[in-house]
C-alpha positions as CSV (number, residue, x, y, z in Angstrom):
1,X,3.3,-106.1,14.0
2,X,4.5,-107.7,11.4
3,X,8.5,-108.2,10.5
4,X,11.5,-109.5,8.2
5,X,14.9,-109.5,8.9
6,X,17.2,-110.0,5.7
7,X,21.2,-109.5,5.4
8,X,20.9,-106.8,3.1
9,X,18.8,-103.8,2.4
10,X,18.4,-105.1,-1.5
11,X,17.0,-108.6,0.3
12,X,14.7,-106.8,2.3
13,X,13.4,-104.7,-0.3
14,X,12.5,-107.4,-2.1
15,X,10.7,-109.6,0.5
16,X,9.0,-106.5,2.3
17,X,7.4,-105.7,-1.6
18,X,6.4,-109.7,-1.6
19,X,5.0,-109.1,2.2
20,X,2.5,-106.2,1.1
21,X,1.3,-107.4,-2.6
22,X,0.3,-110.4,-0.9
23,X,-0.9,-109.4,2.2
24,X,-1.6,-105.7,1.7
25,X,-5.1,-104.3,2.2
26,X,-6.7,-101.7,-0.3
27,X,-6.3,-98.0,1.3
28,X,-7.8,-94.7,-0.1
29,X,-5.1,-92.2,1.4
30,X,-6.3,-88.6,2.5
31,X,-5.2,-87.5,-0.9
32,X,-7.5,-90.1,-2.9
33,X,-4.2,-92.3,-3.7
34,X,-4.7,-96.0,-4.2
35,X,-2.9,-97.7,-2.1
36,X,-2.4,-101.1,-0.7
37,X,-0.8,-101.2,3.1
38,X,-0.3,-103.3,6.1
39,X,-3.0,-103.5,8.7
40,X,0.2,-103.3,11.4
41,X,3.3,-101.9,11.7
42,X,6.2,-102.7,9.8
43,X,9.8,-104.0,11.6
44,X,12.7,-104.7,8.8
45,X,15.9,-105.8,10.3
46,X,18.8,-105.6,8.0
47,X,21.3,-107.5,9.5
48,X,24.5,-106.4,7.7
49,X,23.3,-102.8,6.0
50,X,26.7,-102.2,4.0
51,X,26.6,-105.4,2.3
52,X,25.9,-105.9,-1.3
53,X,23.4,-105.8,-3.1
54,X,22.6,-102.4,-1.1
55,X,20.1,-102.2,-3.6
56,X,17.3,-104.4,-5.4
57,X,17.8,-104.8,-9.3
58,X,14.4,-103.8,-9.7
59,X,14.6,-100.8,-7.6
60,X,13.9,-97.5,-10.1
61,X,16.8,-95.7,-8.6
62,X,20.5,-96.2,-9.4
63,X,24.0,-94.7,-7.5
64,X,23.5,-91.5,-9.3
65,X,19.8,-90.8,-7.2
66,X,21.3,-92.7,-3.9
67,X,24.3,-90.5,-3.8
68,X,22.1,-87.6,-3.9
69,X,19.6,-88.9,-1.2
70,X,23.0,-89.3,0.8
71,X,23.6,-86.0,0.7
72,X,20.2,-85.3,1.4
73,X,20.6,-87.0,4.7
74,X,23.7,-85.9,5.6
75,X,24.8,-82.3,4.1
76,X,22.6,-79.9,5.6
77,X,22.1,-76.4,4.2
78,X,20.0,-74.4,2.2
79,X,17.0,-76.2,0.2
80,X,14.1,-75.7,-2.3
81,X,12.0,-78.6,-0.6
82,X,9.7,-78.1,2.2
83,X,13.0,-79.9,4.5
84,X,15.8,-82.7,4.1
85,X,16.3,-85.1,6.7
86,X,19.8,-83.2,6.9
87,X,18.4,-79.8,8.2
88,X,16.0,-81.5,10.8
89,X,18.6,-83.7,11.9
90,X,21.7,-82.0,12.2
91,X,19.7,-78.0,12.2
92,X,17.0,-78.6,13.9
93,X,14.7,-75.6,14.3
94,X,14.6,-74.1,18.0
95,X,13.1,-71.3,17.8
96,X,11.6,-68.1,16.0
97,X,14.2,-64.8,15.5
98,X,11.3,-62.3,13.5
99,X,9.8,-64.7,11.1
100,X,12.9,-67.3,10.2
101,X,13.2,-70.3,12.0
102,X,16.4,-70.5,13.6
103,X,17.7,-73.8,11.9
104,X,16.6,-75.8,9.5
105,X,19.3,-75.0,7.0
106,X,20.3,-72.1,7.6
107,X,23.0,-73.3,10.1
108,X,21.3,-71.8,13.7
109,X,19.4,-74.9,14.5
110,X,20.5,-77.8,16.9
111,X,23.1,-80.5,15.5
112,X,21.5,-83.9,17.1
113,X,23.6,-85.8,15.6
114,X,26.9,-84.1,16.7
115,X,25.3,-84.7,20.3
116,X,24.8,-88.1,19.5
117,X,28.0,-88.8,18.4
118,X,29.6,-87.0,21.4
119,X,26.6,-88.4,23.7
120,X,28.4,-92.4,22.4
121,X,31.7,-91.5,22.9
122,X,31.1,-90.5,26.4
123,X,28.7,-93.3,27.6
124,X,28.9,-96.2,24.5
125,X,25.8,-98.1,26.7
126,X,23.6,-95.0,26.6
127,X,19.8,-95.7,25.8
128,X,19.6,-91.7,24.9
129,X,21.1,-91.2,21.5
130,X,17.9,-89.7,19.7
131,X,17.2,-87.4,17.1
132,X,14.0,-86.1,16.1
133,X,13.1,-84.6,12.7
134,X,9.6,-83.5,13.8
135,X,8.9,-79.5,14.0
136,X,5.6,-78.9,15.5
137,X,5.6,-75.4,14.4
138,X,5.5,-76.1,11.0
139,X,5.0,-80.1,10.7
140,X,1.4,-79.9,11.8
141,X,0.2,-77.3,9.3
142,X,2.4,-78.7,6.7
143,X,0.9,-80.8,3.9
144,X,4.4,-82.5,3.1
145,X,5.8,-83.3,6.8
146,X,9.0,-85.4,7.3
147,X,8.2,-89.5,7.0
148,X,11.3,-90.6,9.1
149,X,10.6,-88.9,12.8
150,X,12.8,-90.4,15.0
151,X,16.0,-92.2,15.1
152,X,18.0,-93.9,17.8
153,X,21.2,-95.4,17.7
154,X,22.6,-97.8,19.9
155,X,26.1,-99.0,20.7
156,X,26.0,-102.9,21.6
157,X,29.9,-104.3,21.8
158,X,31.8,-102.8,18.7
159,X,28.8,-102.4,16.6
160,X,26.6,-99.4,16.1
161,X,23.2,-100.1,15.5
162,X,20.0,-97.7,14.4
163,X,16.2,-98.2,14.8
164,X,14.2,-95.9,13.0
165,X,10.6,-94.7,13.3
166,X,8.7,-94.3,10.0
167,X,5.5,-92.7,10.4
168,X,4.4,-93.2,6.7
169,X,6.4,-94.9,4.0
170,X,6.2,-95.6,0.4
171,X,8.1,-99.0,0.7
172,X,8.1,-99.5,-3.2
173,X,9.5,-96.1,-3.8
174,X,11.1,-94.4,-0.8
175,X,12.0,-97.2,1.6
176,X,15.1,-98.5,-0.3
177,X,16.5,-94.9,-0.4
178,X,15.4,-93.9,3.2
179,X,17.2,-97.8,4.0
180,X,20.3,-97.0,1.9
181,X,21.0,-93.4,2.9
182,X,20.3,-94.2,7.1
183,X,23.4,-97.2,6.2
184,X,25.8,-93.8,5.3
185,X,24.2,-92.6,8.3
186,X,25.3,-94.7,10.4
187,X,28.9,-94.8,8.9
188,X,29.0,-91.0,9.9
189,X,28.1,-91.6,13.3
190,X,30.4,-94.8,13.6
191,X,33.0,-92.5,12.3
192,X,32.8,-90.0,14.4
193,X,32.6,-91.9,17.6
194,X,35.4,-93.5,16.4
195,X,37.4,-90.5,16.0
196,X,36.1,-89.1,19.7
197,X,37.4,-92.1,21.2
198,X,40.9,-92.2,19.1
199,X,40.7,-96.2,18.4
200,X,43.4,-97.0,16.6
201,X,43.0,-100.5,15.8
202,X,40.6,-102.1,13.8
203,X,39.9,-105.0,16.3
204,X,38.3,-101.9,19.1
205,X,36.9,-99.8,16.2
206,X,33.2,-99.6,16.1
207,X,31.9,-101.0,13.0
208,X,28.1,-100.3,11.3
209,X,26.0,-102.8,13.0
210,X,22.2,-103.4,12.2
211,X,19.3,-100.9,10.8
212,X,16.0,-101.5,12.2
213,X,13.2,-99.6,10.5
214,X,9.6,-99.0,12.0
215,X,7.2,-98.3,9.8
216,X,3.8,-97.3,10.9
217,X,1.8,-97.0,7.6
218,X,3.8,-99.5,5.5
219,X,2.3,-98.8,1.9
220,X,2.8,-98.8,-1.9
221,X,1.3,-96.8,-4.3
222,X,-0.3,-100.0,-6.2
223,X,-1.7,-97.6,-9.3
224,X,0.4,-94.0,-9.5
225,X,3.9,-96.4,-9.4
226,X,2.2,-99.3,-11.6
227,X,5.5,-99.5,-13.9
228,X,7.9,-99.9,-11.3
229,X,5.8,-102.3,-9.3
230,X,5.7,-104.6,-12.2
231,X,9.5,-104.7,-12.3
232,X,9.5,-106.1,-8.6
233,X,6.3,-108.7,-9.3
234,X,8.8,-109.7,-12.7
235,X,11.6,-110.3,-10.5
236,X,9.9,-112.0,-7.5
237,X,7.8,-113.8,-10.1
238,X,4.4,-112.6,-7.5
């Protein structure tokens, strides 16, 4: 596996882009994409998420996109795309009533992340704070299944921290966002624990700790995002 561990998503963004134009290997994807990706698995440790730059310069996207991706992650409810991170997270299909899924935004599903929050408050050292976005049903006839399948967070003195499993990720195009949104997250959860357990001073709050991401297929899409991948190799000078 290989790894990089930056203070700040921005940083990491940066040096994981560095990582896979250098040592990236050429990949023809199942849709006849060019691609270059890592041979392993892909750790990125971002030591202090919230920190600035939150976001590289040369990333394509500015606060306007981010905020919406936020919301995306966050504000579950009724959507035009095959699912948002939202809806599998915090309405997570459970089952079939005639032919609609109960969940997945229309507000029947499971909230994983309300049990999580409730699941820290009770037990801060608990090793079972895990959400799935993966729905069998429809994820393995899908052609567009969800990239990020699994998150757990973890609660390590007075810092929450998240590892999250990537099964495929476009780290020149999607990573930063998926990165930046899973930091606001994280605030939500840290939030809402912190409300649970009625801290009231800043020195026994819990504060947003590390984000760990796992990605399994870490790629970029050397030829369909050439524009934007020159940005990075202008910045890095690569």
């Amino acid at each position: 596996m290989f790894s990089i561990s930056k203070d700040t998503i921005g940083e990491a963004h940066e040096a994981l882009i560095a990582l896979i134009v250098t040592a990236g290997d050429e990949l023809r994807t199942e849709d006849d994409e060019a691609t270059l990706e890592m041979c392993e698995p892909l750790s990125v440790n971002i030591r202090s998420p919230e920190r600035q730059p939150m976001v590289s310069s040369a990333s394509p996207y500015g606060p306007q996109f981010m905020g919406k991706y936020v919301d995306e992650m966050v504000c579950p409810g009724p959507t035009k795309f095959t699912y948002t991170y939202a809806n599998r997270f915090m309405d997570h299909p459970r089952g079939i009533t005639g032919m609609i899924p109960d969940g997945d935004g229309n507000g029947r599903g499971l909230d994983q992340i309300y049990f999580i929050v409730r699941k820290l408050a009770q037990n801060p050292e608990t090793r079972r704070a895990v959400a799935i976005s993966w729905y069998p049903e429809k994820d393995m006839h899908s052609d567009d299944p969800p990239c990020i399948d699994l998150l757990q967070f973890f609660i390590r003195g007075q810092y929450l921290n998240l590892i999250a499993y990537i099964r495929s990720n476009d780290m020149l195009m999607a990573w930063g966002c998926n990165a930046y949104a899973l930091t606001h997250l994280m605030r939500y959860v840290a939030e809402g624990v912190n409300d649970l357990t009625s801290m009231k001073t800043a020195e026994r709050r819990y504060h947003v700790g590390y984000l760990e991401t796992i990605s399994a297929s870490a790629h970029i899409y050397y030829k369909r995002d050439q524009n934007y991948l020159d940005e990075f190799r202008r910045k890095l000078r690569i």
